[in-house]
N, C-alpha and C positions, 0 to 999 in steps of 0.2 A: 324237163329242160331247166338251165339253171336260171334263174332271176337276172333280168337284165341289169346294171350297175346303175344304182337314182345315186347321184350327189347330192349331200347332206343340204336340208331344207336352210335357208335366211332366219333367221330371229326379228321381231318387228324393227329392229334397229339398221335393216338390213345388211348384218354383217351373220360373221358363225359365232355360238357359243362352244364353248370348249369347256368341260369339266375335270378336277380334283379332286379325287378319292384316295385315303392308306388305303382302300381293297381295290383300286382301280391298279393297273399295269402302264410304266413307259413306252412299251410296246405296242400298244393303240392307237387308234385317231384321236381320242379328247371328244370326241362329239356327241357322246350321249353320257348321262350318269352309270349306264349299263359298260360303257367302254373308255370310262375316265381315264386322265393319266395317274401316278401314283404321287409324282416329287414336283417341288416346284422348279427345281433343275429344270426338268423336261419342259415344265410351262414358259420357262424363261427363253428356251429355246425358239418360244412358237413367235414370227413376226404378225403384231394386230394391229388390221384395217380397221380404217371407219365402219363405226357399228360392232365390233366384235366383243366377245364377253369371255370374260373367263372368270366363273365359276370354283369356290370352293367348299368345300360339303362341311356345311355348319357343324359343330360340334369337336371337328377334327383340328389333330394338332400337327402341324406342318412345319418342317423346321429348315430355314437357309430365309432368302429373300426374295423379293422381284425386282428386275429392273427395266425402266422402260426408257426406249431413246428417238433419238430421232424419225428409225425406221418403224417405230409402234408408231404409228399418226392419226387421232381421230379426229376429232373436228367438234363445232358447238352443236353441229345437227345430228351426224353420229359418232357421237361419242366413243372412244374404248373404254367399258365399263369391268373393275375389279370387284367382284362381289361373293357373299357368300348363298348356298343354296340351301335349302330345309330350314331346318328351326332354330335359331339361334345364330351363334356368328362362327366362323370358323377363326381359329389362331395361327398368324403367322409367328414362331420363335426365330430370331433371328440373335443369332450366336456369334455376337462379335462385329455383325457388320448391320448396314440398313436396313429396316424391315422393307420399305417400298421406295424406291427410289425411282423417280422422274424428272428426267435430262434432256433439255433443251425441244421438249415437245410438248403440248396443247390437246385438249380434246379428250381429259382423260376423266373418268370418275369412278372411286373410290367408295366404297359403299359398304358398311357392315361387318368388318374384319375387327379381331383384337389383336394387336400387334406387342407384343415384348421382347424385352430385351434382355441380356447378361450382365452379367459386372464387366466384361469387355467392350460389351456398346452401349454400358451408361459412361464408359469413359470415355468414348469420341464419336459414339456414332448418331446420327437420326432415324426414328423409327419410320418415319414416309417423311421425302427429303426432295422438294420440291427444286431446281436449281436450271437456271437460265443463263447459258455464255458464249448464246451465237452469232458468231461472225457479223451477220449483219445490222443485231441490234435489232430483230424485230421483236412486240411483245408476243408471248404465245396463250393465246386464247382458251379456256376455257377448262377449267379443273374445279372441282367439285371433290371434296372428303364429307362423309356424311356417314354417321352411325359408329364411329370408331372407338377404338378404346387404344391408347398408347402409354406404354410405363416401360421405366429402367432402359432410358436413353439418356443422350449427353441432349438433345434436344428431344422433346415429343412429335412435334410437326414443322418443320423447317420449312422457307417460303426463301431463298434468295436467288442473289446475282450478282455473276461479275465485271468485267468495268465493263463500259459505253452503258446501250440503253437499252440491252436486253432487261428482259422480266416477264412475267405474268402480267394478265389482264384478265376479268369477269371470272374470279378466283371466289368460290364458296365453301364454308367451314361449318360444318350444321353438327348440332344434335351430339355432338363429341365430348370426351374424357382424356386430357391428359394430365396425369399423376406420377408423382416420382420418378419422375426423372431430374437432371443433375442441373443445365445453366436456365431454361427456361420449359414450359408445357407447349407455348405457339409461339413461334416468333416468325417475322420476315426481316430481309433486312436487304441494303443494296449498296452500291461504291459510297462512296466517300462524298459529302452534300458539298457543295460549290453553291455560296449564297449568290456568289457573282452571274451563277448561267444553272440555276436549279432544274434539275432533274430527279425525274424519281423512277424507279424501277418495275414498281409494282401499279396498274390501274386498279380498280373496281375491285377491290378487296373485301367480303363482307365475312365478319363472324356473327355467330348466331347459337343461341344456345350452348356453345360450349362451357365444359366444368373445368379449371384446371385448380389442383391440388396438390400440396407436397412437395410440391418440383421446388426441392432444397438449396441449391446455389452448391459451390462450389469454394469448399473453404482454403483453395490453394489458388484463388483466381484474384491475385490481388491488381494488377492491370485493365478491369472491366466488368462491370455488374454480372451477376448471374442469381437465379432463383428467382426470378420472376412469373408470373403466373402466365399471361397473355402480352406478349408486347409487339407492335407493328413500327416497322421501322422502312423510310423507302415507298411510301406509297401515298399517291394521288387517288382521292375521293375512296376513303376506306369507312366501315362500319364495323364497329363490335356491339351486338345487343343482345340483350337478357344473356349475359355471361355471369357465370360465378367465381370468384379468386380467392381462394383462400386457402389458409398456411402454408406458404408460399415463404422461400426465402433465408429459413431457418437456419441454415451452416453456410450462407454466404462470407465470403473471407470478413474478418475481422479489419484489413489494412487494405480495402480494397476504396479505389478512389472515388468509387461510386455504385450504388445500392439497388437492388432492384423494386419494385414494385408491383403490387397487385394486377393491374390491366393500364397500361401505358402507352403511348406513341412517343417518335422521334423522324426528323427527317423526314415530314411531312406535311403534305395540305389538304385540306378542304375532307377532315376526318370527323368521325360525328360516334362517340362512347356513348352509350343509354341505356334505360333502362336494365346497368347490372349492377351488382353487389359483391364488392372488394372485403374483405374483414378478417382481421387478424391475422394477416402478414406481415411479412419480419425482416428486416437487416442485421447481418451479423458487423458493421460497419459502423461508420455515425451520419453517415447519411441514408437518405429514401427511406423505404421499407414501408411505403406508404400505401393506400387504396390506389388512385387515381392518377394522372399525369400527362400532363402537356410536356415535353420535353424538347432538347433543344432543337431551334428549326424547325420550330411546329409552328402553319398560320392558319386563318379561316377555317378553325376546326371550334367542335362546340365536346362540352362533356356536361350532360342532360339526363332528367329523372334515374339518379344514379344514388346508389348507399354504399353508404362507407362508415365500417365502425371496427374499432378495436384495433388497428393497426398500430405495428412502433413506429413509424413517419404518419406524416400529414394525412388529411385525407383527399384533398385535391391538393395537387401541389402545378402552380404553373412557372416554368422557370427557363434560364437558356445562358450556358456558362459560357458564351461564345456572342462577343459585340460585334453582329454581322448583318444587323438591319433582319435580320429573317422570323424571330418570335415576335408575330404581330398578328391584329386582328382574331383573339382567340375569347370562347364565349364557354363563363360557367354558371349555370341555371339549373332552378328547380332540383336540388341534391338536397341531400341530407349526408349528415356526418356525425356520429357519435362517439365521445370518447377515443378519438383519433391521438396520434402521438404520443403513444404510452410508454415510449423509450426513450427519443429523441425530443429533448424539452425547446430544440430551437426552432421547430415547428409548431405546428399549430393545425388547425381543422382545415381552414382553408391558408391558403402559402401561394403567396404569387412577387417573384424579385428574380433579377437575372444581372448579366450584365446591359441588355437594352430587352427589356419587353412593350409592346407598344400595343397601345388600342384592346387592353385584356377589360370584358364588362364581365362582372362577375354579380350574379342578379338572381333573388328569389330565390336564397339557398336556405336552410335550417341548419345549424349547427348548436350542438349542443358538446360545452368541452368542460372535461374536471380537471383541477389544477396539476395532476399527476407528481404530489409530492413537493420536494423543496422548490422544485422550478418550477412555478406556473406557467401553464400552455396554455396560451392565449384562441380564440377561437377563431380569428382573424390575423395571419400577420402578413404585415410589408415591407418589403426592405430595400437597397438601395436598384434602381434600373428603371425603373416606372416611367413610361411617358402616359400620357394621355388615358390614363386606367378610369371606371367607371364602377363604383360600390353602390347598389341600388336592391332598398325595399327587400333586404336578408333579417332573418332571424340570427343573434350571436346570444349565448346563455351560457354562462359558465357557474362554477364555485367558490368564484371568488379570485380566480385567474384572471388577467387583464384578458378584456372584451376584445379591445384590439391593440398591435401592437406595431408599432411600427417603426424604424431604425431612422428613417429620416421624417421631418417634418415638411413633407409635400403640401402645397399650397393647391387648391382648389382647381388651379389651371391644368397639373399634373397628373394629381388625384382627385379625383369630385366622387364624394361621398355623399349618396345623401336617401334618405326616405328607410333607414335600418330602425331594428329594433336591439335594444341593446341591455339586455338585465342578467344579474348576477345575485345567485340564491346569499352571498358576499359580500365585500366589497366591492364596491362600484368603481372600474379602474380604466382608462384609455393613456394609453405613451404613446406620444406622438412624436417623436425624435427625442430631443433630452427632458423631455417632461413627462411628468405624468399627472391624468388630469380624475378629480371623483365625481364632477357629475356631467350630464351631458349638456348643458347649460354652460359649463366653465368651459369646456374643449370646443364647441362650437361659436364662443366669443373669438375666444385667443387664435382658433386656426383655419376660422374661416369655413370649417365642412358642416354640414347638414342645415343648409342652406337651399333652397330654390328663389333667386333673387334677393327679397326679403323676405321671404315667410321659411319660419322654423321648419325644420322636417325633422324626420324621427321619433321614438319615444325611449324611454326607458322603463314602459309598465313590464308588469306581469303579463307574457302571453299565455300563462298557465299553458304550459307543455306536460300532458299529464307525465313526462319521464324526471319531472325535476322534484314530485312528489316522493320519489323515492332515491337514494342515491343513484348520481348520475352515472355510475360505473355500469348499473343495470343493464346499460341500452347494448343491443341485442339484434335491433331490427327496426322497422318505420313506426313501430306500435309505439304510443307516447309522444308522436311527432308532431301530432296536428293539435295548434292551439285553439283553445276553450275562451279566451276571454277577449273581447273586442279592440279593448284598449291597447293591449297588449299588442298589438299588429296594425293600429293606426298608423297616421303619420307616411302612410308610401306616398311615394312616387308617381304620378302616372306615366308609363313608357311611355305609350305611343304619342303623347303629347309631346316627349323628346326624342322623337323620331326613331326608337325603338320597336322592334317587332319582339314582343314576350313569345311569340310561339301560341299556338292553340288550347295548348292544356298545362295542369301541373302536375307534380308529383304522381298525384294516386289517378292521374287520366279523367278529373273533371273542366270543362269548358272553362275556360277563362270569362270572367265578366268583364264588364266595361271597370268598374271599381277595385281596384287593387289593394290589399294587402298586404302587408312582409310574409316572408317564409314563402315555402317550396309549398306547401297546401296553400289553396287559396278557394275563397267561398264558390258555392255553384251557382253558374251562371242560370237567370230565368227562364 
């Protein structure tokens, strides 16, 4: 007698897994490896419920896309999971159009694929193309990309939305590679910011481990940065950590109004950059091309135990070309910078000026800057916007470039500086509006900073940075960072006594003592 008919068993996800094989047939169910389908045509076909999987046989190379929409609906408990099977990752080739696209639904996760593109979809397409534009404005919940690899896209991993308040929320970015592709490797982004009734599109955004490389810009995009490595645009309470950015930016237009950046935000609050490293990234333009960035419409965000060296802009740069009350409250700590704006001589290591920036405390960074030629790059500069900004207990070192530079001479109410270390292998130089000043003695008379009350702050020793023993072009990485000689990093600050919270650790993840230091390294707590 024949075998009574069992419907295919749940997967722990409680849904069906469905498989992908070139020796599989369209003619099958999908439900086992033995009875996979052959094309992703057919898989596109299939509608997925909460819990369902679809499977692609690692190794194999699959050509078209997926897309997934409304009627695919997982959820944050079962997920629709896109992943590969056996050893290695399966490729999607997508010829001309999106490698994965997801519209206007939630619950999805992405796992282990390599995705490329053509010369047709590095010029307009996204390789997994995240996008949210529905009707009622809700966010949708719950996407995860993890294990990926994306190249030769016009974007690598697109995150948006369009107008009201649709977007994403509890959106995860793990363990990924996006390289060579054309305007950026990640980006999000959403409507148009309203300082007057701010909204943002995107929640709980985090990146994590991602590499992004190569992603060149667009030398014909003279209306808007491109070539940027990582950048988040549109999002409340976002993370990027232990990310890598580099060569990033290279053919971005020459006449373009604005430049891209190694790992960046815009149009954002309460975002938190750490522990990555930006370097040697590029603008084909005269502005950006920098590591880091606070950008315009960025508040309550912090950019922490972070490296940045070799770039042609800045290497943090905090700024906002728009006086709309909105860049405020922004905190840069515990970094290091080396040899930052090796193109652009009217930056500097750290860069903070806008049209209103307000409440920027920029605390317990290391920067080390070489004069890069006729123009000296200053390792600190500020420029006209500043309200209420806060300079506190940094390492500044150069060769003889100005330590700091500044376009206006802010009075202490404005800007309050104080508890820095400030030596130059050089000449000893600060400009503070139309002067300039050689020791720290003279500028602290005449302009009132590095002061607490009446007692002096700061110094000007030698923090012996073992990278200044050698030319400062050297630097490479944190090695050479941390100062050797006591005097050298006297004279801080103590935060918490001015109602600052330093945070628990520095740079290299040692406890904070009760005794503070200059620079991003600070001794171990007992």
């Amino acid at each position: 007698m024949p075998k009574p008919y069992a419907p295919p068993s749940k997967n722990s996800g409680g849904g069906y897994t469905y498989y992908v094989s070139p020796d599989g047939d369209d003619g099958n169910d999908g439900m086992s490896p033995s009875k996979a389908w052959r094309s992703l045509e057919r898989a596109d076909e299939a509608r997925l419920e909460p819990g369902d999987r679809l499977m692609l046989r690692a190794g194999a190379r699959f050509r078209g896309g997926l897309r997934f929409g409304e009627r695919d609906a997982g959820s944050a408990e079962a997920p629709v999971r896109i992943e590969s099977y056996g050893s290695g990752r399966a490729t999607i080739a997508a010829s001309g159009e999106t490698g994965i696209s997801v519209h206007n639904t939630g619950g999805i996760e992405i796992r282990d694929l390599r995705i490329v593109g053509n010369r047709k979809s590095f010029r307009k397409r996204t390789g997994i193309n995240l996008f949210a534009d529905t009707p009622d404005g809700r966010k949708l919940d719950h996407v995860t990309v993890s294990g990926v690899e994306v190249s030769n896209f016009r974007t690598g991993i697109g995150i948006g939305a369009g107008k009201g308040t649709s977007g994403f929320r509890n959106v995860r970015i793990s363990d990924s590679t996006v390289h060579d592709n054309k305007d950026a490797g990640l980006s999000s982004y959403g409507p148009d910011f309203d300082a007057g009734d701010p909204k943002y599109a995107h929640e709980s955004v985090t990146v994590s481990r991602v590499k992004a490389y190569g992603n060149d810009g667009d030398p014909a995009a003279h209306g808007r940065n491109t070539g940027s490595g990582i950048v988040l645009g549109s999002v409340r309470r976002g993370r990027v950590q232990r990310a890598v950015a580099h060569h990033n930016g290279a053919k971005s237009a020459a006449r373009a109004v604005e430049g891209p950046e190694g790992i960046w935000t815009y149009d954002s609050t309460r975002m938190v950059i750490e522990h990555s490293v930006s370097y040697a990234n590029h603008t084909g333009s005269r502005s950006d091309g920098g590591g880091f960035g606070l950008d315009n419409n960025v508040s309550a965000s912090v950019l922490q135990y972070n490296l940045s060296y070799r770039n042609d802009g800045p290497g943090y740069l905090v700024y906002t070309a728009v006086d709309n009350r909105a860049q405020k409250d922004n905190t840069v700590r515990f970094n290091l910078s080396g040899s930052d704006s090796r193109k652009l001589y009217m930056y500097g290591g750290i860069v903070a000026y806008g049209e209103w920036v307000k409440n920027v405390n920029i605390y317990h960074n290391t920067v080390v800057q070489e004069a890069n030629g006729p123009y000296p790059v200053p390792a600190l500069r500020l420029q006209a916007g500043l309200t209420g900004a806060k300079v506190r207990n940094n390492i500044f070192v150069t060769d003889g470039a100005p330590l700091v530079e500044s376009s206006t001479a802010y009075t202490p109410a404005e800007v309050k500086i104080q508890g820095n270390n400030y030596f130059s292998t050089g000449d000893w130089q600060v400009t503070w509006g139309a002067r300039t000043y050689g020791a720290l003695s003279r500028w602290r008379t005449a302009a009132g900073q590095e002061r607490l009350g009446s007692t002096a702050t700061g110094t000007s020793e030698d923090p012996c940075l073992p990278v200044t023993s050698a030319p400062i072009t050297s630097v490479t990485g944190a090695d050479g960072m941390v100062p050797g000689c006591a005097d050298g990093v006297a004279g801080a600050v103590d935060l918490r006594a001015l109602g600052v919270d330093p945070g628990p650790v520095d740079y290299f993840g040692e406890r904070l003592s009760e005794s503070a230091t200059a620079g991003a390294a600070q001794p171990e707590a007992p």
